[in-house]
N, C-alpha and C positions, 0 to 999 in steps of 0.2 A: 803621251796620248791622253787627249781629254775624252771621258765616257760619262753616259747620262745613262742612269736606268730606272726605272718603273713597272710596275707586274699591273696585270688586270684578273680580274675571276676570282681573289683572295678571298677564302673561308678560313683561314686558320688551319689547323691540325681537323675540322670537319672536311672532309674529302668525299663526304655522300650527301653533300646540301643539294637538295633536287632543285633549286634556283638558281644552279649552277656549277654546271654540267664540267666547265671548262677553265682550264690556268694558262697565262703566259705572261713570259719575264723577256722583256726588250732593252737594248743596249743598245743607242748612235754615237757615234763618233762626230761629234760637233762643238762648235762652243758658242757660250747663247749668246753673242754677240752673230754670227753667221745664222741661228735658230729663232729669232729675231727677226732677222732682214727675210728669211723662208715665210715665218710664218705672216709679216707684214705683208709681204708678196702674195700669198694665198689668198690674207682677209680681203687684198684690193680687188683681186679676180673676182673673187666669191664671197662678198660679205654676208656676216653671220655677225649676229646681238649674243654673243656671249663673250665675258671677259676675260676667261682662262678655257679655252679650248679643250675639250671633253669629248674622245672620239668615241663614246657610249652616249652621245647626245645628237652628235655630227652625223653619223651612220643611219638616224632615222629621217632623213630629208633627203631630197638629192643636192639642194645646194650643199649639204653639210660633207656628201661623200666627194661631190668635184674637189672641195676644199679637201678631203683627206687624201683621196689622188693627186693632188698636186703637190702634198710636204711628202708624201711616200716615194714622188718619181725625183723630187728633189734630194733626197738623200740616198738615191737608190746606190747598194754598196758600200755604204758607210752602217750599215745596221747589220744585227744577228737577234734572230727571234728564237724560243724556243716555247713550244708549248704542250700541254698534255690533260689527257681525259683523266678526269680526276679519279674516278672511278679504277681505273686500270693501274695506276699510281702508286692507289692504297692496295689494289691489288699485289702490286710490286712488293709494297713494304711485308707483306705475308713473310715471301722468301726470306729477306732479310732480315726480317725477328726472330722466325719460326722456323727455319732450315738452319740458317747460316750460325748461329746460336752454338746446335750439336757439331758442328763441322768447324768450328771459327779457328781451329789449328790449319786447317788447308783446305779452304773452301773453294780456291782456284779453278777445279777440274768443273765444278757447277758452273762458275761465270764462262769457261770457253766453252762448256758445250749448250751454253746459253738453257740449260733445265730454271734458272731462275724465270725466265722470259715464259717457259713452259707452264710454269707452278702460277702466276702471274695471269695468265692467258686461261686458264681454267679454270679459275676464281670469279675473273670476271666474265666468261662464258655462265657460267653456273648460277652466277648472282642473277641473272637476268630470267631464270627456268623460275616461274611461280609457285612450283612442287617444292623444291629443295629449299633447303636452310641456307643457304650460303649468304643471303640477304641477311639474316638476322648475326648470322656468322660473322659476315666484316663489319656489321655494326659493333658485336662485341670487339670485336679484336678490333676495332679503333678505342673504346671505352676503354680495353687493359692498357693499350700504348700509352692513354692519359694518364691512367692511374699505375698501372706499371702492377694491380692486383688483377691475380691469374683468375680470381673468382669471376671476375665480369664478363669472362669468355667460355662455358662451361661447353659450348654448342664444339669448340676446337678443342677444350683439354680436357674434355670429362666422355668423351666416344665411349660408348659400352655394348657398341652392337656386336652380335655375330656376324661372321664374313659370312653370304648365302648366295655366292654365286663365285666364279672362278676371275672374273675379270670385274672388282668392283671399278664404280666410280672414280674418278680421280679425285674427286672433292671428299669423297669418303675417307681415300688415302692419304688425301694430307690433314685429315682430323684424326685419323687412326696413328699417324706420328708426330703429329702436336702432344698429341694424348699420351705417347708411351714415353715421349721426352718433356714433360711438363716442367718436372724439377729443374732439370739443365736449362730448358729456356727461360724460367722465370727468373733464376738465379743469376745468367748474364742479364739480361734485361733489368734486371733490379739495378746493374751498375750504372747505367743510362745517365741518373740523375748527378751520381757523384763524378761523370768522366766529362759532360761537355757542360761549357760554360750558359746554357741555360735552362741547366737543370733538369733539361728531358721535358720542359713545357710544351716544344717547341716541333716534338720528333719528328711528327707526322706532316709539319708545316711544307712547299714548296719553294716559298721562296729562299731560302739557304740554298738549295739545291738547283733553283736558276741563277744563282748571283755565280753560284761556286761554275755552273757550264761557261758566263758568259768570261769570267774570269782565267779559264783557262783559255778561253776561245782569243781573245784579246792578245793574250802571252804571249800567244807565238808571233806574234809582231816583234817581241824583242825590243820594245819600248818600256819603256815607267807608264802604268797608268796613275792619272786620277780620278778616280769616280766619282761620281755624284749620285745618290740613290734618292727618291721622293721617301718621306720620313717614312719609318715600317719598323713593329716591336720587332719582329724575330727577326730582322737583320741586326740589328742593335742588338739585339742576345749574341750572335756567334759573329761581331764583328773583331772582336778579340782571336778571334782563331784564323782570321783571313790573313795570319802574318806569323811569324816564329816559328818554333818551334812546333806547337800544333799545328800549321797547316804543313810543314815537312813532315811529321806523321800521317798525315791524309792522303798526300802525294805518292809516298812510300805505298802505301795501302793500294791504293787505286793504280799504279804500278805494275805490286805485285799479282793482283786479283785480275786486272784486263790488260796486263800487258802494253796497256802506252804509255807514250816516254815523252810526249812534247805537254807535258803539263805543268801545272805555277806558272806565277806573272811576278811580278817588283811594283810593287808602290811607291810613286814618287813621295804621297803625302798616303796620310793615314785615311779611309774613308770613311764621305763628310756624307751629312742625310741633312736634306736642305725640302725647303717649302717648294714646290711643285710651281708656286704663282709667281714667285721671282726667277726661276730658272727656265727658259724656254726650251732651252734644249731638253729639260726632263719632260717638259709638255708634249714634246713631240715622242719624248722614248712609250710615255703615257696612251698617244696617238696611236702608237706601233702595237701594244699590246692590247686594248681596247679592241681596236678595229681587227685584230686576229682572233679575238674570243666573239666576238660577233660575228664573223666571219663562220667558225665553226660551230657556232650555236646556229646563226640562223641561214647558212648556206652565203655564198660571195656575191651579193647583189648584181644583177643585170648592169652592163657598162662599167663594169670593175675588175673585168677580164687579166686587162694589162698591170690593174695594180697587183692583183692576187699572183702573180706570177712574178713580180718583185718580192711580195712578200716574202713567199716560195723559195726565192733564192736564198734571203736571208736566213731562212727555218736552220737553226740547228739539230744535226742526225739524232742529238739524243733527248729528242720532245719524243714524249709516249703516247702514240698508239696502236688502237689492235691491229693484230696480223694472225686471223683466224687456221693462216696455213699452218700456224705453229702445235694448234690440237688437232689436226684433222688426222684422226687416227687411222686413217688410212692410208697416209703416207712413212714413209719407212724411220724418219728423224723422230716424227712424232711417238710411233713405236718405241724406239728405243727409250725417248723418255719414259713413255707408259711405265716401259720395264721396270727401270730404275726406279721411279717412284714406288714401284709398287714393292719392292727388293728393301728401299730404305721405311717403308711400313712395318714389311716383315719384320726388318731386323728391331725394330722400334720396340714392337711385340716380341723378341726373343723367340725368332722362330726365322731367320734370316740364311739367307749362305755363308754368312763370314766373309764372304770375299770383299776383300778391299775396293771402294769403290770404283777407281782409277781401272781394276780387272774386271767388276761386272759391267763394266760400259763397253769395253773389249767383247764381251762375252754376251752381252746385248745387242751388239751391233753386227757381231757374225751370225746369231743365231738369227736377224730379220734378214741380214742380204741373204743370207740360204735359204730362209723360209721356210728355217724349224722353227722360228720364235714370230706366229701370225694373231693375228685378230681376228675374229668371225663378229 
């Protein structure tokens, strides 16, 4: 199976550039001899004076969007997009430094009752309230990811307030257990640099993390793929690990932690990063992801109905974004999180139940269906 891919929205490990809000990483199944004859087919309908087709160019015309509708309904089915608000992202990565760290012997019972999603969801809830730090908060803890030095986040690992109310904040509680677990997470996170092949430059980047979705997504075809990605450093960093031995440990991991089983793919050839001007088929994967960050930046253009809803289909489940039902503490799941967060603070502080986590979620979740455990 031949694959073309290309990302649009790329900042780097910067995931709060406010000129850009949005990421997405596109995959067609084409080969540029067919990608070719499409996009020939397109310019004769709808000519356009550009040499290499740029759908961050194409999208501000209307000839330029007929021409994008036309290679989108052309390939409709043969692509998978995935995309995500950057913001919420870096959000994500919280959990995953900064919980998953003290837990990294059995962090499993977190991913199924989806408390990452939760921790994640009130981050960026929070970052957006003008009062609170939390702004200044993910800007440090993007700065520590760089540097991998706990000093550049003092706002997550140095909390020194008193608790002065019974039901603090969530964003409070997850600085109140950055804080009391400092040592443990700086100490794993220190190993970042020695365990993946680019050195931890790279951590906070997206695009390994679309190549690795569309990669699985492909797989279950049960085909050899070949790929073609448009040149990109951070793929080139961890394209060593897209094969052997490391990426059987990733697989393992992801496995064990969410439980599915249809992932990995086979390489017919090793994957190539090729000039974007000679391969048309990455033009159009270029196409794909372009015209879906424009799309969620600037809303889906009037008479583009039928494309947006191609696109739609392609979207892969695990593009990020918010789902505000996830904090609305009013509802009973969300409770239960509250709980739990606020139980692994305590304990963080030495002042905890003891109970093993796996029993305070049991013990979380009968105490809201009975509604001895409420909110006011």
């Amino acid at each position: 199976m031949l694959l073309a891919c290309d990302e649009a929205g790329h900042t780097g490990p910067d995931l709060l550039a406010k000129d850009q809000r949005y990421f997405a990483f596109a995959s067609v199944s084409i080969t540029d001899e067919d990608a070719w004859a499409l996009i020939a087919e397109a310019r004769k309908a709808y000519p356009v004076q550009m040499p290499e087709l740029k759908a961050s160019k194409l999208m501000g015309s209307n000839q330029g969007r007929r021409l994008v509708s036309h290679i989108v309904q052309g390939i409709e089915g043969k692509f998978a997009i995935n995309a995500h608000d950057k913001l919420l992202a870096l959000c994500g990565w919280v959990f995953e430094y900064i919980f998953e760290p003290v837990y990294q012997d059995n962090p499993r019972i977190f991913y199924q009752k989806d408390f990452h999603r939760f921790i994640a969801m009130f981050c960026y809830l929070w970052f957006s309230d003008e009062n609170s730090e939390a702004a200044k908060a993910l800007a440090q803890f993007q700065a520590y990811m760089r540097s991998k030095d706990i000093k550049q986040a003092p706002i997550l690992f140095d909390f020194s307030g008193e608790q002065t109310v019974p039901q603090p904040h969530p964003f409070e509680l997850i600085r109140r257990f950055a804080t009391g677990h400092k040592e443990t997470i700086a100490k794993d996170n220190a190993t970042i640099e020695q365990l993946t092949s680019d050195r931890g430059v790279w951590t906070l980047d997206l695009s390994a993390s679309g190549l690795w979705s569309h990669l699985n997504h492909w797989g279950k075809m049960k085909q050899p793929l070949s790929v073609l990605c448009d040149d990109s450093k951070p793929l080139r960093a961890i394209a060593a690990d897209l094969a052997g031995v490391g990426l059987e440990a990733a697989i393992d991991r992801a496995k064990a932690l969410f439980g599915h089983h249809e992932l990995g793919w086979e390489f017919e050839k090793p994957l190539e990063f090729v000039d974007s001007r000679a391969h048309p088929s990455v033009q159009i994967a270029d196409i794909l992801a372009s015209t879906t960050v424009h799309c969620f930046s600037n809303g889906l253009p009037d008479g583009m109905e039928a494309t947006g809803e191609i696109l739609d289909a392609g979207m892969l489940k695990d593009s990020i974004f918010p789902d505000f039902d996830r904090v609305d503490l009013g509802k009973k799941e969300a409770m239960v999180q509250y709980a739990v967060l606020y139980e692994l603070a305590a304990t963080a502080e030495g002042r905890g139940t003891g109970a093993p986590i796996e029993v305070y979620y049991e013990l979380a979740e009968q105490g809201v269906a009975s509604g001895d455990l409420s909110f006011r």
